[in-house]
C-alpha positions in Angstrom: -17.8 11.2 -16.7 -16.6 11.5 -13.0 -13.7 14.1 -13.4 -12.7 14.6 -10.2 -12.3 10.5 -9.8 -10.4 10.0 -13.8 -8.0 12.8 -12.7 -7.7 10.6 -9.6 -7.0 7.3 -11.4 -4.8 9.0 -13.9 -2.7 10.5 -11.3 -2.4 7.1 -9.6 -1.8 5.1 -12.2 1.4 7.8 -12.7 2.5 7.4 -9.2 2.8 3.5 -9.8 4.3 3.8 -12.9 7.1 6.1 -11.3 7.1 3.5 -8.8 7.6 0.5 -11.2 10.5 2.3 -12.8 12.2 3.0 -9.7 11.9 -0.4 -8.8 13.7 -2.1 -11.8 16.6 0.4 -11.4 20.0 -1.4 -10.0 20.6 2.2 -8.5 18.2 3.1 -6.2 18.9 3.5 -2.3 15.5 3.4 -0.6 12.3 2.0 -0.7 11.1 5.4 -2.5 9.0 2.8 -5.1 7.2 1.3 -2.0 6.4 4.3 -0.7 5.3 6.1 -4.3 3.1 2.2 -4.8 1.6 2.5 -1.6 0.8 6.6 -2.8 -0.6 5.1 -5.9 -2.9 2.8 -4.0 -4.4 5.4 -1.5 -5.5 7.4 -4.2 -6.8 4.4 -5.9 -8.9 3.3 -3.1 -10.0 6.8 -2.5 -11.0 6.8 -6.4 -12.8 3.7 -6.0 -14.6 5.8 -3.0 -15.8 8.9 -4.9 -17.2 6.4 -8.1 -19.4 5.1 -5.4 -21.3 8.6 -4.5 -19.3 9.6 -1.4 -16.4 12.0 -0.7 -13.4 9.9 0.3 -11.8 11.3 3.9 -8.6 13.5 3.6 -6.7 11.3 5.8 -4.5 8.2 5.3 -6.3 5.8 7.6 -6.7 3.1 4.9 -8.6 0.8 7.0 -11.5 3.1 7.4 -11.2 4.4 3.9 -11.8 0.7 3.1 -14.6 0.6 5.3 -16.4 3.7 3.7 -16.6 1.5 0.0 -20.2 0.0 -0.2 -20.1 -3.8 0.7 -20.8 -4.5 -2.7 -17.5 -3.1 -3.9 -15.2 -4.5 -1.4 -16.8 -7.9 -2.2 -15.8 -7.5 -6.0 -12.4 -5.9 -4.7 -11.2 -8.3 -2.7 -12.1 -11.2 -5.0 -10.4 -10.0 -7.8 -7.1 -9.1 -5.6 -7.3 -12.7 -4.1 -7.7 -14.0 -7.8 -4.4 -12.2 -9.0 -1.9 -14.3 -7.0 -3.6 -17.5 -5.3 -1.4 -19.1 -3.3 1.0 -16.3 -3.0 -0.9 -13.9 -1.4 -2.8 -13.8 2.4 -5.8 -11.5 2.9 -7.1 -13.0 6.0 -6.6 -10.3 7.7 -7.4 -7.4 5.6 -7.2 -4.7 7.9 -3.7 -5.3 9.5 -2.5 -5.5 6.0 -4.4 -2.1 5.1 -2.9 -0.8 8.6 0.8 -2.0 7.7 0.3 0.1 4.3 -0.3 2.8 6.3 2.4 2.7 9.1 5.1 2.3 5.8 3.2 5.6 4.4 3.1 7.6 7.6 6.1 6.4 9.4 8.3 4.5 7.3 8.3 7.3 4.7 10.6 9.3 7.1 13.0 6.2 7.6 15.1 7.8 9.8 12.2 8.6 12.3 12.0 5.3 13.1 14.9 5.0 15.1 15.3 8.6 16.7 17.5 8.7 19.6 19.3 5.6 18.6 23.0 5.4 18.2 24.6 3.7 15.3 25.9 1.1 17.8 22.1 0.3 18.8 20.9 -0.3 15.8 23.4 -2.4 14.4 22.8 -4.6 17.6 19.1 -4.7 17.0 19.5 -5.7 13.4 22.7 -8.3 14.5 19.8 -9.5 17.2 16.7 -9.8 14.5 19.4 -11.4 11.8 20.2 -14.4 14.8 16.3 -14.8 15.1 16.0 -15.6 11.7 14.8 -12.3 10.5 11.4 -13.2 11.1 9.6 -11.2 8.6 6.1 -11.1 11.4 8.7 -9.0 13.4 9.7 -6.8 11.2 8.9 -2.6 12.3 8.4 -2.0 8.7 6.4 -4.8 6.4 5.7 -4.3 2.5 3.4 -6.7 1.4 4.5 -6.3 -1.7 2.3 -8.9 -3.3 -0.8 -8.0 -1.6 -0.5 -4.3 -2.7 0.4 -5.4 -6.2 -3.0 -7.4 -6.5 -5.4 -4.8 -4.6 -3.7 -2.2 -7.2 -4.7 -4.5 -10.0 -8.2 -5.2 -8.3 -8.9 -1.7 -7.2 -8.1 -0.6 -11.0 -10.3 -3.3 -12.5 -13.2 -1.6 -10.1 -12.5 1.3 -11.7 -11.8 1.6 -15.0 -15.4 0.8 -16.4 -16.8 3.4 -14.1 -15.0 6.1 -15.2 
């Protein structure tokens, strides 16, 4: 057995769990379950990197973390995430997705970042201007994807489990 990888998945599946129980609380006041899902998923996908003979990168870059699986396993990965949820889920373009994960992990994690220098007036125009556009979700600064993560959590955990 892979220690270093089932102390990986164990601690991921603990940051989604966290996550999941966030999320079905009436009380919460950020996207703190996002951020600890998107957490979970890193660590996943960096588990899924170590099972396959390789030292996953210390960095949060998940599109080249992606890129460092063997072809064989994103194959299998991304069949079983596009499985989950057809019809509810795109994954056309798999790295802007995987680079949207990141931004809400590196930048959106520190929500308040996002609009430094800003006065309160400003950003209540910009959100009265994006509201008037339809609050086009493609313009969003900060996109979830929470169905997409969801199903490349299940599929990344169906990699792994057997080769633990």
């Amino acid at each position: 057995m892979n220690f270093d990888a089932k102390r990986m998945f164990d601690e991921a599946l603990a940051r989604i769990n966290d996550a999941d129980i966030l999320a079905g609380s009436l009380d919460t006041q950020s996207d703190a379950s996002a951020v600890l899902r998107i957490l979970g998923f890193e660590i996943l996908l960096k588990c899924a990197i170590q099972l396959s003979g390789q030292s996953p990168r210390r960095n949060h870059a998940y599109a080249k973390l992606w890129l460092a699986l063997p072809g064989h396993a994103q194959t299998e990965i991304l069949k079983a995430a596009k499985e989950r949820s057809p019809g509810h889920t795109d994954f056309s373009d798999l790295n802007k997705l995987l680079t949207r994960f990141q931004f809400v992990f590196e930048k959106a994690r520190y929500h308040y970042e996002l609009y430094d220098g800003w006065t309160p007036e400003e950003m209540d125009e910009f959100g009265k201007l994006w509201e008037e556009l339809g609050a086009p979700t493609e313009e969003a600064m900060v996109q979830y994807h929470p169905e997409e993560l969801f199903c490349l959590i299940e599929a990344l955990k169906v990699y792994i489990a057997p080769r633990l």
